[in-house]
N, C-alpha and C positions, 0 to 999 in steps of 0.2 A: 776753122774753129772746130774743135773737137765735137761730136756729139754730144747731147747731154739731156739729162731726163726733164727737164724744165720744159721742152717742145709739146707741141699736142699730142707729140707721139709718145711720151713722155711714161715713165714705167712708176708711178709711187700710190696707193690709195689704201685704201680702210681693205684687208684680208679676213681669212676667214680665222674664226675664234676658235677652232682647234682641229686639231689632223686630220685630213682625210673632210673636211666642210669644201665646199666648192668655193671659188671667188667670188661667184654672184650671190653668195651668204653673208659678205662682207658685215661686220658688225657697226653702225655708222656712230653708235650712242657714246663712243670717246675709251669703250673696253679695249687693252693692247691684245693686237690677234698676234695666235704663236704662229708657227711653221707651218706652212705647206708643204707633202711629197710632191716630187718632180717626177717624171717617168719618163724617159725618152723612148720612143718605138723606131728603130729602123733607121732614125733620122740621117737623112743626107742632101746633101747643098752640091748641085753642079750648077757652075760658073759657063755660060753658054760661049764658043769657041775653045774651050780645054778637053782634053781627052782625059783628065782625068780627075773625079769630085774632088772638092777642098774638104767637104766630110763626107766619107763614107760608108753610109750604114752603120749606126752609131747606135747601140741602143743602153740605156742604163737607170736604175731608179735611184734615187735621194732621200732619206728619208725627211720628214717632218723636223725639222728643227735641227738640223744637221749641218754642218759646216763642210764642205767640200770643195777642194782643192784641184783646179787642172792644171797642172804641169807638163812642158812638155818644147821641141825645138821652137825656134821663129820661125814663124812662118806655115805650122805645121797643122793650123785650125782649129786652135784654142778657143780665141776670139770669137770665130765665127760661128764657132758652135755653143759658147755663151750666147752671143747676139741671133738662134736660132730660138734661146727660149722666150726671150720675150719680141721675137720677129723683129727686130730692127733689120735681122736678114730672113727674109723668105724662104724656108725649107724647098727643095726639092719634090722631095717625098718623105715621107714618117711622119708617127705622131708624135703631137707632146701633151703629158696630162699633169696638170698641177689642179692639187687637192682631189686629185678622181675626176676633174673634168676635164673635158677635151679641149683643150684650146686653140688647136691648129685651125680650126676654122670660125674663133672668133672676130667681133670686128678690134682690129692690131692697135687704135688709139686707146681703148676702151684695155683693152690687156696691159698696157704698156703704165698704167697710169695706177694700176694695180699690182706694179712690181718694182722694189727698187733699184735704183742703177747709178751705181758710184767708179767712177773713169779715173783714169789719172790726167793728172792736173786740175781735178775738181771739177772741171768744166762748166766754173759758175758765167750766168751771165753778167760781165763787166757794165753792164749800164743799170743795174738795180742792185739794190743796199743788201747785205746779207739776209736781212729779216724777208725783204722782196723773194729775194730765191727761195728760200727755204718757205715760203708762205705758198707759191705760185700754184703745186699741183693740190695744196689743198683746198684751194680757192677754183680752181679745174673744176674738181669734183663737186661744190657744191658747198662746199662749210661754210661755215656763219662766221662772222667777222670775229667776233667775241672768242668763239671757236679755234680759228685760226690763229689768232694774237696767242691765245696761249700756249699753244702747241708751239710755233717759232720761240717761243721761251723758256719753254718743258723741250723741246730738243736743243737748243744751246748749252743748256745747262746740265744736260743729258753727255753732252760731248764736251762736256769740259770749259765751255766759253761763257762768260759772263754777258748776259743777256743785254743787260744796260748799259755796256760799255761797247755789246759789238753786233748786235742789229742794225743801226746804222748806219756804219762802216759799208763802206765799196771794197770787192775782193782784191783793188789793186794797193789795201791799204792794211790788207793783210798778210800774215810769211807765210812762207810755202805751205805750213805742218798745219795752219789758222784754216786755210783752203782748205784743204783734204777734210778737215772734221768740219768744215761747212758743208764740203758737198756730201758727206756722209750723212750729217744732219738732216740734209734736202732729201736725201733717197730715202729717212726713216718718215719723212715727216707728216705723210699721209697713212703711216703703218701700217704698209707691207707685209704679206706672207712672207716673202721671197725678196731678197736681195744680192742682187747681182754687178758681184763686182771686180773690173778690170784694168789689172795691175794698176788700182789707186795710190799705191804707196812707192811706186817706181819714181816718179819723180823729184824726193827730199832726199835731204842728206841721212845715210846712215843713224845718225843717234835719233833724229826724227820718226825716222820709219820706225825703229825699233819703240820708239811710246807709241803711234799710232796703231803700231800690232796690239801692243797689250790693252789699248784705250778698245780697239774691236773686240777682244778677248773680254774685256769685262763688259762690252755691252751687250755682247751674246750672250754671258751667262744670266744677264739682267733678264733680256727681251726674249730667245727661245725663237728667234726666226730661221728661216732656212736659206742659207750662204753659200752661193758659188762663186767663189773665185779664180780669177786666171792669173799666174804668174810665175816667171823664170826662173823663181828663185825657190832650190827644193829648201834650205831653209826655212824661210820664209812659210812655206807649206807645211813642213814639221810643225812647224810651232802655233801656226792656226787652226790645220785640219781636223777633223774628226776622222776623216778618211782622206785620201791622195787616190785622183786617179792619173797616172800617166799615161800621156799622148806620144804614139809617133805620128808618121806622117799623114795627113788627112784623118787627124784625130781618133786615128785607131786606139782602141786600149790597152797597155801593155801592161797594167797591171791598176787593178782597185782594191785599196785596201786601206787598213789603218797603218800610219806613219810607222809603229813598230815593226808590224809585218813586212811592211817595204823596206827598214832597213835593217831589219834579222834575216828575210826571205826572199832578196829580190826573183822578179821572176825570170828574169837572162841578164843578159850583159849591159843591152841598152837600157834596163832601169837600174841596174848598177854604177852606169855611167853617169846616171843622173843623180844618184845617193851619192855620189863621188867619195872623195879619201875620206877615213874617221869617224864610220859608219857608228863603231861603241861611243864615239866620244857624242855625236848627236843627239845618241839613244838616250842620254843624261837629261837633252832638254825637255824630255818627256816624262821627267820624274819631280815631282812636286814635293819640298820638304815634309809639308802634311804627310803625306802616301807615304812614306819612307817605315818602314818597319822598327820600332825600337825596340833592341830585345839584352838580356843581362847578359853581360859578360865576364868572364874570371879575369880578375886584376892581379899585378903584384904591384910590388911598389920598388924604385929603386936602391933605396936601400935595402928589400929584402933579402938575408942568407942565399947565396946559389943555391943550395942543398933542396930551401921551400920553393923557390922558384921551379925547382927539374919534378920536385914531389906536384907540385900541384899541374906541371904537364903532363906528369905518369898519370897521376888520379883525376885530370878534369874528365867532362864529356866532348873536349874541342879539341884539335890540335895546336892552338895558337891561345896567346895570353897578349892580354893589354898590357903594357906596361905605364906607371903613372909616374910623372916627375914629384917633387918631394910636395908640389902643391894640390896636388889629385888632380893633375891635369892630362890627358892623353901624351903620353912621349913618343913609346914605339912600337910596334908588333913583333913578339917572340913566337 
């Protein structure tokens, strides 16, 4: 059975209420905490009998409410270096500091319970009702019944699921895409600084994944928490990230940056390999019709004289003319 944040090791709780607050400031009164900065010092994981780390000296910071993508081979310590921020794997050596405080040497149930952690395939547990999972780490910590009841109801509703119709649903009574924004639900539902997430959406069919990106995308722009994700897919990472960092092997960095820069800028070959073919065509997913510049342009029309058509490309300021079919509608470029 997959791991999953429901254990006592379990990553979900009340954060700090704004950049740079420590986790032990957590706000308990029901206020939503924004982002945490992440800071990685050094960090590296040696696997005792290998000659060589699975991370190696890793260092990087995140900001506060920032979306962040690791990309990078199988196999190459993605994962692992996700599951060093909230210790489900034990560093070797380096630090890690979220909100300016040191957490490498706090106690790891107590850390783990204060950060979110959404898996793929959900990782709900099969023997209690949706409402049970997503309740379990706020009842951990401490909440009041009253408390908790409506929090499983304000995140169902949060994630798109109708509270009365699927709290008490078992997850084997749910579809694939139901799971995922259950367990996504469960990792908000203590309100985390920090949520960390691995390759949760690897497991649905395509047209699923793709609502479950944009249903993330608008809950970050809701909530303002601070999001790691790991996954293989640089798509996928385009269209989430604030930034992309790529891995090679033993999660070295081969390049951090924001999604444009990586694919106007790669910084060699192997992060080129991973932008792969139709690098301009990608660059599009990062353009929002809003954002898009509207500016006037010199028309003719098709029925106008040749003669006005060649005058008004002598005398424009452009070297190209709209042209309009007879209903003023865009036809062609001259």
């Amino acid at each position: 059975m997959p791991e999953s944040p429901a254990t006592p090791e379990s990553p979900d709780s009340p954060g700090p209420s704004a950049p740079g607050a420590t986790l032990a400031e957590a706000a308990p009164g029901g206020d939503t905490a924004s982002g945490a900065s992440i800071e990685l010092e050094h960090l590296t994981k040696r696997y005792p009998g290998t000659s060589v780390p699975a991370v190696d000296d890793v260092s990087l910071e995140i900001k506060a409410g920032e979306t962040v993508v690791f990309v990078g081979p199988s196999g190459g310590g993605k994962t692992t270096l996700l599951k060093m921020i909230n210790r489900l794997i034990e560093p070797t050596s380096g630090r890690i500091r979220i909100g300016g405080e040191d957490v490498t040497d706090m106690d790891p149930v107590r850390l783990r319970r204060k950060i979110g952690y959404a898996i793929q395939s959900s990782g709900l547990f099969p023997h209690m009702t949706v409402g049970q999972n997503i309740a379990l780490v706020p009842k951990m910590t401490g909440w009041s019944k009253s408390r908790t009841k409506a929090r499983v109801e304000e995140m169902l509703d949060l994630v798109g699921l109708d509270p009365g119709e699927f709290q008490g649903r078992y997850p084997r009574q749910l579809s694939g895409g139901q799971q995922q924004r259950v367990g996504v639900a469960r990792a908000l539902a203590a309100d985390p600084p920090v949520l960390l997430m691995d390759e949760p959406f690897g497991a649905v069919d395509p047209i699923t994944r793709d609502h479950l990106q944009d249903e993330l995308i608008r809950l970050q722009h809701e909530l303002h928490k601070t999001i790691v994700f790991v996954t293989h897919d640089f798509d996928e990472a385009i269209k989430i990230g604030d930034r992309i960092v790529v891995l090679r092997d033993r999660s070295q960095i081969a390049q951090f940056d924001t999604p444009e820069a990586i694919l106007t800028n790669p910084a060699d070959d192997f992060v080129s390999g991973f932008v792969g073919a139709g690098a301009a065509l990608k660059r599009l997913n990062l353009t929002r019709v809003r954002d898009v510049e509207i500016r006037d342009w010199p028309t003719v029309g098709v029925d106008d004289p040749l003669q006005s058509i060649f005058e008004a490309l002598r005398s424009g300021r452009t070297n190209e003319l709209l042209m309009l079919d007879r209903r003023g509608r865009p036809y062609k470029w001259l």
